[in-house]
C-alpha positions, 0 to 999 in steps of 0.5 A: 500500500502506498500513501500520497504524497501529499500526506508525506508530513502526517507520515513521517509524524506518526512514525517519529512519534512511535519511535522515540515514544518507544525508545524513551519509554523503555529507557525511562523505565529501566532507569525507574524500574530496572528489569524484573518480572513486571518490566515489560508490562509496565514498559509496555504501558508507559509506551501507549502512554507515551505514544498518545502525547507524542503523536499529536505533539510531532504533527503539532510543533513541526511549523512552530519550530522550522520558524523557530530555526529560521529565526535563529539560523543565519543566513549567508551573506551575500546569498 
């Protein structure tokens, strides 16, 4: 299946979210709860957590933050 184009931003959002929400979930709870027999449950948790707040944050920020950037960034002189 492929997805148009033009949806190519909400795409790449969802997956962004769903990777550093996994990641930083399972970072988070090694560091909070250590491996042990209720590790993945709890993991496994944080993470659906974490994917609910991530996702509408990655398609939310993205434009606030390239105007963020251009702001900051100093264009070449000359250019």
């Amino acid at each position: 299946m492929k997805i148009d184009k033009k949806y190519e931003s909400l795409v790449f959002g969802f997956f962004m979210a769903l990777g550093m929400s996994l990641f930083m979930s399972f970072a988070m709870t090694l560091i909070n709860v250590g491996i042990n027999h209720v590790f993945l449950k709890i993991w496994m948790k944080s993470w659906g957590i974490g994917f609910t707040i991530a996702l509408p944050v990655s398609l939310i920020l993205p434009p606030f933050i390239s105007k963020l950037v251009k702001e900051i960034i100093q264009e070449e002189a000359g250019v």
